[in-house]
Structure formats: C-alpha cells, structure tokens
N, C-alpha and C positions, 0 to 999 in steps of 0.2 A: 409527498415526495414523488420525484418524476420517476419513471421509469429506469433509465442508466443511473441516476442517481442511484437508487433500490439495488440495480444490480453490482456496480462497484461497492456499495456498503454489503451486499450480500457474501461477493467474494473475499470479501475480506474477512467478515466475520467468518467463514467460515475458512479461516488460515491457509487462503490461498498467497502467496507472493504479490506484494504488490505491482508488479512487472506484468504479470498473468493479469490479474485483475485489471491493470489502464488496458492492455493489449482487448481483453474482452469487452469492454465498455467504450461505447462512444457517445457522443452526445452532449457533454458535458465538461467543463474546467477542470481537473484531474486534479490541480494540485490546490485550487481553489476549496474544493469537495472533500481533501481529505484533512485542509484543514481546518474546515469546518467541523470535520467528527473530531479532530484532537482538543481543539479550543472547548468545545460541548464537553468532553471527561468522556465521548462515547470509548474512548481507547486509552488505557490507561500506562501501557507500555507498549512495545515492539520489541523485535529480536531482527537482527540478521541471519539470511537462513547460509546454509554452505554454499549454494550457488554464487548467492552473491561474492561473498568470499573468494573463490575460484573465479569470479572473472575480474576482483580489485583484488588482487591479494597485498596484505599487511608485509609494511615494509618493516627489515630485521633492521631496529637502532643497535649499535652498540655500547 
C-alpha cells in the first residue's frame, strides 16, 4: 500500500472524521480508496459524528 493510501486508512482506523482524514491525505482518489476499504469488509459500519450533524442538520417532518 502507498503511503496516503496508509495514512487515510490509518486515520480512519483510528476514528478520526472522515473530513480530517481527506483534508490530511493527499495523493490519492478519496472516494475511490474508501471505497475500496468498504467493498473489502475492512469497515463494517459508520456513524455520524455531531459535527457533521451541526453543519447538515436534520429536517423536523411533521
């Protein structure tokens, strides 16, 4: 594995945001790369964290 490759799967494993992680890695397809780890089972879920939340916030249906 290349080196950005290494380090966006580094920050991620280590439950960094995945926003932090693209911002800290260059070098490589981002969205190519991660989903390469999903399609692999290397990541078996996700969460939203509250940042993201706070800057899409959830619209009230009625």
């Amino acid at each position: 594995m290349e080196e950005p490759a290494w380090r966006f799967l580094s920050a991620l494993c280590a439950a960094r945001p995945l926003d932090d992680a693209i911002k800290a890695t260059r070098g490589i397809e981002m969205s190519g790369a991660l989903a390469e780890h999903l399609v692999a089972g290397r990541f078996v879920g996700f969460a939203s964290s509250d940042r993201a939340c706070t800057v899409h916030p959830l619209e009230v249906t009625p």
